[in-house]
N, C-alpha and C positions, 0 to 999 in steps of 0.2 A: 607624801602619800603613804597611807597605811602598808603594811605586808602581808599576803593574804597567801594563807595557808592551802598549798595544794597538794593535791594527791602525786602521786612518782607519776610521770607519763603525760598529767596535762599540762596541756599549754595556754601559757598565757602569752594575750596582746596587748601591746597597751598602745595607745594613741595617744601625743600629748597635742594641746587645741593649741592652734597658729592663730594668735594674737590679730595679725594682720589680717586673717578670713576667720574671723567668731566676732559675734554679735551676739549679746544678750539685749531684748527689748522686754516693754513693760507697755501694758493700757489700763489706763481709770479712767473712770468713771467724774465728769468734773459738772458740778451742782446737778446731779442728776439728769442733765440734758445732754450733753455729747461726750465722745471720747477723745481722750488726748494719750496719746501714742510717744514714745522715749524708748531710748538705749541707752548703754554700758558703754563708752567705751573702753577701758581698761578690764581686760577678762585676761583667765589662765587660769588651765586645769589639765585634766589628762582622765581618760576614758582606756578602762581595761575590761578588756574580753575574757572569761574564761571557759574551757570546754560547759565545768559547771555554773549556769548561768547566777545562779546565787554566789557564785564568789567572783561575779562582775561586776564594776562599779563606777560611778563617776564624781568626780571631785573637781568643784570649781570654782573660785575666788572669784569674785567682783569688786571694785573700789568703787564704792558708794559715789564718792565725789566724785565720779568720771559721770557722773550721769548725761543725758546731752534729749531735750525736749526737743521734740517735733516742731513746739509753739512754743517758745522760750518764754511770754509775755504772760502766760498762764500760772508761772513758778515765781511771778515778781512777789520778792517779800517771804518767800519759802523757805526756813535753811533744814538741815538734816541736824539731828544730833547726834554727837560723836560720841559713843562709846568707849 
């Protein structure tokens, strides 16, 4: 997490996200007819408050391969590229 320049007097909060209750999801669009619906599971980040709302922020990783489809049989044949 970056450090974030504050004035004498404010305060900061920070919140770091509980892996066990965070969810990151996702929906597309599949051949133009319906949606299909996925999540993350592997998330972790942390969310800071500051009096000044411009020096609030949130930061959050996702592992791509924890992906996890609603309709698994929709992704046969799919893979991600690694970077």
């Amino acid at each position: 997490m970056q450090s974030k320049k504050v004035t004498e007097g404010e305060k900061l909060i920070a919140w770091q996200l509980d892996p066990n209750h965070t969810e990151v999801g996702f929906e597309v669009r599949h051949m133009m007819v319906s949606k299909v619906r996925g999540r993350f599971g592997d998330v972790e980040g942390a969310i800071t408050f500051a009096d000044d709302p411009a020096q609030s922020s949130v930061e959050v990783t996702i592992a791509v391969g924890s992906d996890w489809p609603l309709h698994p049989s929709v992704f046969d044949g799919v893979t991600v590229a690694s970077t």
